[in-house]
N, C-alpha and C positions, 0 to 999 in steps of 0.2 A: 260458681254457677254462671249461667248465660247472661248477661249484663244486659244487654237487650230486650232479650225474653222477661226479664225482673221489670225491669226498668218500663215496658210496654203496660202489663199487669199491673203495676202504680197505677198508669195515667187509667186502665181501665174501670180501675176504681176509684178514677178522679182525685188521685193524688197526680196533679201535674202542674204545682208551684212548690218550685224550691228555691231553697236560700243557706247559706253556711258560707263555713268557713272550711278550705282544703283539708284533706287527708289522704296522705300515700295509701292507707289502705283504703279509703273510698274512692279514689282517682278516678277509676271508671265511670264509678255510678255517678257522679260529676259531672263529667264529661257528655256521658251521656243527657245528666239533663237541660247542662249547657246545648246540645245539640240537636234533642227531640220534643224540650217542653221547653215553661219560662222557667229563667235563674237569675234571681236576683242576688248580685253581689255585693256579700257583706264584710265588713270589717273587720265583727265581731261577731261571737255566736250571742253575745246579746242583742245585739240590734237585729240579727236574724230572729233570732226569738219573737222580739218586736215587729218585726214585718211579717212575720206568719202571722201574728193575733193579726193584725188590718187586712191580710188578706182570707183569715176565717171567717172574722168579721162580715166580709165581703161574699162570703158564702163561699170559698173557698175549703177545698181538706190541703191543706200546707204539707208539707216536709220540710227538717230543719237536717242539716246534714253536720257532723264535725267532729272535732276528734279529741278523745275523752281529758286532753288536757284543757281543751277549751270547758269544761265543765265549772270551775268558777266564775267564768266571767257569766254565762248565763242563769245561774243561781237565783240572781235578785228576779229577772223578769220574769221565771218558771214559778217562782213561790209566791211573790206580789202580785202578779198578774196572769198568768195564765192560768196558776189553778183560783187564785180570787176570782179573776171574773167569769173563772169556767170558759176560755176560747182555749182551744186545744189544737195542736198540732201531731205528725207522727214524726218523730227524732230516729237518726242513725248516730250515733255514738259508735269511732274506733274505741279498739280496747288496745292500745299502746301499752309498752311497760312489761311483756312477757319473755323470756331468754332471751340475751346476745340484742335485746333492744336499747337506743340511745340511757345513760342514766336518769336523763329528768324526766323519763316516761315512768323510773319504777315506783314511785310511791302513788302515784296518780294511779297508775296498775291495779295495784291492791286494792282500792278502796274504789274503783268506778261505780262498783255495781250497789257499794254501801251507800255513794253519795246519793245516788239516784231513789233509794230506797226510804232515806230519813226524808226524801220530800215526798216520801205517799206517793212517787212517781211511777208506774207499772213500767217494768221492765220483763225481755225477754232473750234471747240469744237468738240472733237469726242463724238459720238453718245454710248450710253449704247446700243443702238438695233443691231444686230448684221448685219441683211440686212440695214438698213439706212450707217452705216459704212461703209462696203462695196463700197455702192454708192459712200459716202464722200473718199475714197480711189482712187477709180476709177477717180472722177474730180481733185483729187490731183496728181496722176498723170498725164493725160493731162496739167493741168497748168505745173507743171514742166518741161516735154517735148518740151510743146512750150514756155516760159517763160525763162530756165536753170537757175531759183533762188529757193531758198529754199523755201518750205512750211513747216510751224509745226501746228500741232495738239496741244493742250491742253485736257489733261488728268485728269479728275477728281475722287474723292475716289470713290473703288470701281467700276471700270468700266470694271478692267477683270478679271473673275474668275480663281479658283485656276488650276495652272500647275506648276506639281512638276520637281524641277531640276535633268534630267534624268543620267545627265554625271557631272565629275569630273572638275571642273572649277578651280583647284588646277594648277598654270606653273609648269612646268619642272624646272629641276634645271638645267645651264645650264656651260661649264666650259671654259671661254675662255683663251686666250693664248697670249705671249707677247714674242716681237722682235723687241730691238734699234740696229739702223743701228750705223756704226761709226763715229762720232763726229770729225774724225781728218779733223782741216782746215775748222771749221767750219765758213759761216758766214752768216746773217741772207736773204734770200732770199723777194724779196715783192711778193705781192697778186699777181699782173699781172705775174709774173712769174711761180708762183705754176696754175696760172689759163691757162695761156699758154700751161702747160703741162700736164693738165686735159681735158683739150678741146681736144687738137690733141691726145691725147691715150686712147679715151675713148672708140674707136669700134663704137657699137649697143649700148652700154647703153647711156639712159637718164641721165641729168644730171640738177637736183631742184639746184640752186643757193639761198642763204639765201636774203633774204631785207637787203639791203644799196647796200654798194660799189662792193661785191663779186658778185652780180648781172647787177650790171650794168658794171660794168669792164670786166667780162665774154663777154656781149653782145658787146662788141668792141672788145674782143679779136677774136671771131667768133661768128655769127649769124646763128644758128643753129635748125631746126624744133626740135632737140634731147633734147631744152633748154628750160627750165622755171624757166623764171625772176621774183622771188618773191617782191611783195611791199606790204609793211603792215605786216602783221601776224607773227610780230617777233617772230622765234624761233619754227615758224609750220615746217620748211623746211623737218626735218626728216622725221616726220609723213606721210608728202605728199608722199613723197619716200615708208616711207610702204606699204602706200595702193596701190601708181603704181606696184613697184614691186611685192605685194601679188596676188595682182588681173590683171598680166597679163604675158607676156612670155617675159618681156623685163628687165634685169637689170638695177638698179639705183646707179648712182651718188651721192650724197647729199655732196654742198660743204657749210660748216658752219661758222660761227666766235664766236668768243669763246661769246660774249655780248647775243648772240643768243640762242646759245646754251646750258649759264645758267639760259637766262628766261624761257627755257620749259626742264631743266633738267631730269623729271621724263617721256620724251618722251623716253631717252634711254634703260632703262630696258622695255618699253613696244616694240618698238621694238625689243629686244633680245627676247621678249616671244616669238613674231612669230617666229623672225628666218631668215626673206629673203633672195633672194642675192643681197646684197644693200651694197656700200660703202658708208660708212660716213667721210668724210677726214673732219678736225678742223683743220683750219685757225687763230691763237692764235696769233694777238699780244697785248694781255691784256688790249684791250682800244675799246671806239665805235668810231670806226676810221673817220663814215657818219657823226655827230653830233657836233664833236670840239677835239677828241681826250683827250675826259675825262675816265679815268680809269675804267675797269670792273675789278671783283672780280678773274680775274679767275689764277692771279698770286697766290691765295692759294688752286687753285685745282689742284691734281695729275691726269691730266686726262687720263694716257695711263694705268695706277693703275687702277681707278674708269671702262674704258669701261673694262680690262679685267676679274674686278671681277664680273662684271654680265653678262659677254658670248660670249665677243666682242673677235674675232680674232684679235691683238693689232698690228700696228705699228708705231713704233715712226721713222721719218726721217726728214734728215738737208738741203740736196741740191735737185735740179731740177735731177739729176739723179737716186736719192735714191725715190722721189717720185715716178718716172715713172717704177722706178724695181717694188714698192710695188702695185701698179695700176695691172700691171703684175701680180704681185703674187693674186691677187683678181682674176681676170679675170681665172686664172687656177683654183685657189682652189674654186671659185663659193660660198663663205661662207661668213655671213655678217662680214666683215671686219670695223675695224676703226682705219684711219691714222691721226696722232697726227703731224703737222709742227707748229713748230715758225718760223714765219715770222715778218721782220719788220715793221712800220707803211708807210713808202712809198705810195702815191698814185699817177696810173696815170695823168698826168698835165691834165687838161683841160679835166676834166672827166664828160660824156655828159648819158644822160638818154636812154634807150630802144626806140625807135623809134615804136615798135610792140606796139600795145595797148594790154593791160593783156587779154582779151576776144579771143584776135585773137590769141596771144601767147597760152593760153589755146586749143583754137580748132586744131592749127597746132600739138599740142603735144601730143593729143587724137587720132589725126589720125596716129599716128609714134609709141604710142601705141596698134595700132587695126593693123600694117601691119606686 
């Protein structure tokens, strides 16, 4: 079908953010929306996952683009997150894996449409005709409107015609910058504390708390429309924050933990592509604190090194005062920032779960982004 013609009919019904991960048989429609609309480039089809909720959130209708082997990696955020909190997206899924195609397409082949189906996920075959499309576009939105869970399509070879890539899909390079506060008297601060002085000096921005303890310890320390309490979708937390903050007039938060934020590692340089005004503060005390306090890796990462070689405005700080100067300094300089504290494993006594169900916490937050 007409690649353009399709691609036009999206954005006119205001699907015109996309995000994925390549496919030879989506190349076009890629291309195309590298060249006609935004595209945010993703690593993974999960962290795409993730940046379509922040930009639904944002009152956006998303598109998640990929190709049916990337279907495990976005499992966890489709099931814990997008149908929990009800933000939905619409998905193109290749269907790889049919004759004379590479071998690790074929088992993935067989089972796209089952995998999609045991998550309650509405799937369809999109049409080679370009008015039948259309139509199937049209019912897919309504379902999702009224529904707020994802729908994908299933893309088969050859189904859109050639569209050449019009613009330079090449990032910026980008050069960030690094500043340790003083260490004298140092001693190691807990979560509730750094999360104490996140809450109260956050302003107008929103503020995405990671799944485990950093979100539920946040929700006790204040309960706030400005907050969303992540469960599940380990280590989406950033991403979510990109797409709120890209796609709307409100700065973001993102408070992380280091376990987290090595399982989606390659979220950080895709946000530095964009660029937002988004803080990302890392909560480090080298262990998954929610689970029994068994060790994460992240005692051999340099992480305030690592954000400022790919673009990150860097701060490293030791006390509850030094946090809230560097808060500060975000809030003026409006540039994505990222603050590095070790804290220690301390947790709240008698530390109790969100009482908001994640759908309502979602709607509250969508509306604190629309005001």
């Amino acid at each position: 079908m007409d690649t353009k013609k399709f691609g036009d009919w999206l954005q006119e019904l205001h699907f015109d953010v996309f995000t994925g991960v390549p496919c030879s048989y989506l190349k076009y429609l890629i291309n195309y929306a590298y060249s006609e609309c935004t595209y945010v480039n993703s690593a993974n089809e999960g962290d795409a996952v993730a940046v379509s909720a922040g930009a639904s959130l944002a009152g956006k209708r998303p598109v998640v683009l990929l190709q049916n082997s990337g279907l495990g990696n976005l499992i966890s955020p489709l099931t814990s997150m997008s149908h929990i909190f009800k933000i939905p997206f619409l998905g193109f899924v290749s269907l790889r894996g049919g004759p004379n195609d590479e071998p690790q397409h074929e088992l993935m082949g067989t089972i796209t449409k089952e995998i999609l189906e045991i998550t309650t996920t509405p799937i369809a075959i999109l049409s080679k005709d370009l008015e039948e499309a259309k139509m199937q576009i049209m019912a897919a939105r309504d379902f999702i409107d009224a529904k707020r869970i994802p729908f994908f399509f299933i893309v088969e070879k050859g189904t859109f015609d050639e569209f050449p890539l019009g613009i330079s899909s090449k990032p910026e390079i980008r050069k960030g910058s690094l500043k340790e506060y003083d260490q004298n008297g140092y001693t190691q601060i807990s979560r509730n504390d750094a999360l104490e002085v996140i809450s109260s000096n956050k302003g107008d921005a929103g503020i995405i708390a990671s799944t485990g303890k950093a979100g539920r310890e946040l929700f006790e320390v204040e309960d706030s429309k400005q907050h969303l309490y992540m469960v599940g979708s380990m280590g989406c937390a950033p991403a979510i924050g990109l797409g709120a903050a890209k796609f709307s007039n409100k700065p973001m938060i993102v408070v992380d933990g280091d376990g987290a934020a090595l399982m989606r590692l390659s979220v950080m340089p895709m946000v530095s592509n964009e660029n937002p005004n988004m803080l990302h503060i890392l909560l480090d005390n080298e262990e998954h604190n929610s689970t029994g306090g068994q060790s994460t890796i992240s005692s051999i990462m340099n992480w305030p090194v690592f954000a400022e070689s790919i673009g990150y405005q860097t701060l490293v700080v030791y006390t509850k005062e030094q946090l809230k100067h560097a808060i500060d300094e975000w809030k003026i300089s409006k540039q994505l920032t990222f603050i590095y504290l070790k804290i220690n494993n301390k947790t709240k006594p008698n530390l109790g779960r969100p009482t908001v169900k994640p759908n309502q916490v979602a709607k509250r937050f969508m509306k604190y982004l629309e005001s």
